[in-house]
N, C-alpha and C positions, 0 to 999 in steps of 0.2 A: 430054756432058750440056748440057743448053740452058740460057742465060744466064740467070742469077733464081735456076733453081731447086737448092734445096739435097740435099747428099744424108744428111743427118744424119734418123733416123726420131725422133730426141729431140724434141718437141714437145707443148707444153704444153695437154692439154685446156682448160684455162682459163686466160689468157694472164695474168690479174691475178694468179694465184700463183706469176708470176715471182719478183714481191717479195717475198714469204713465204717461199720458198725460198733465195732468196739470204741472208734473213734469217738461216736456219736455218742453212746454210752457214757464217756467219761466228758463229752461236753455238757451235754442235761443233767448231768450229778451235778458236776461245778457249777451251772447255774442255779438246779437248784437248791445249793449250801450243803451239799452232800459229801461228806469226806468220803474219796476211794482211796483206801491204803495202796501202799507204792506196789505191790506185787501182783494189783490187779483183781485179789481175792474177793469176791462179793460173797463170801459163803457169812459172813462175820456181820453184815450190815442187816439192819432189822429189814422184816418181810412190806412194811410198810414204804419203806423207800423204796426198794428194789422195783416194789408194781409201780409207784411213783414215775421212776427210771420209764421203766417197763410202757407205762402210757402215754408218757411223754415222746418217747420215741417213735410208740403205734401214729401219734397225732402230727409228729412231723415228715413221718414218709407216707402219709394219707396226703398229706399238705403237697410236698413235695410231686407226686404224683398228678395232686389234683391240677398244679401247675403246667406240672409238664404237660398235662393233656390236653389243656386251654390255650397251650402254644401252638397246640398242632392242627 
């Protein structure tokens, strides 16, 4: 693979809802009793939380969406 480019297809249609997400991220840990160390680092946290995280999040912007569309 050539230098630069990544091979992850995760990438953010709109790159400003990094921070929203990450926002998001550290709200569903802390709800649920998930310590995130201060740096941010999830490389350290068991794989079991992370999907935890991970579907918690999927279920809230399914939610979110589902809303929005029932508004419209």
């Amino acid at each position: 693979m050539a230098q630069g480019q990544e091979r992850s297809s995760n990438w953010l249609v709109v790159p400003q809802a990094g921070q929203a997400l990450d926002q998001l991220k550290f709200e569903i840990a802390n709800e649920l009793g998930i310590q995130v160390p201060q740096d941010g680092y999830m490389g350290n946290i068991a794989s079991r939380d992370n999907g935890a995280i991970g579907g918690h999040i999927t279920r809230r912007l399914v939610q979110m969406a589902e809303q929005q569309l029932a508004g419209q």
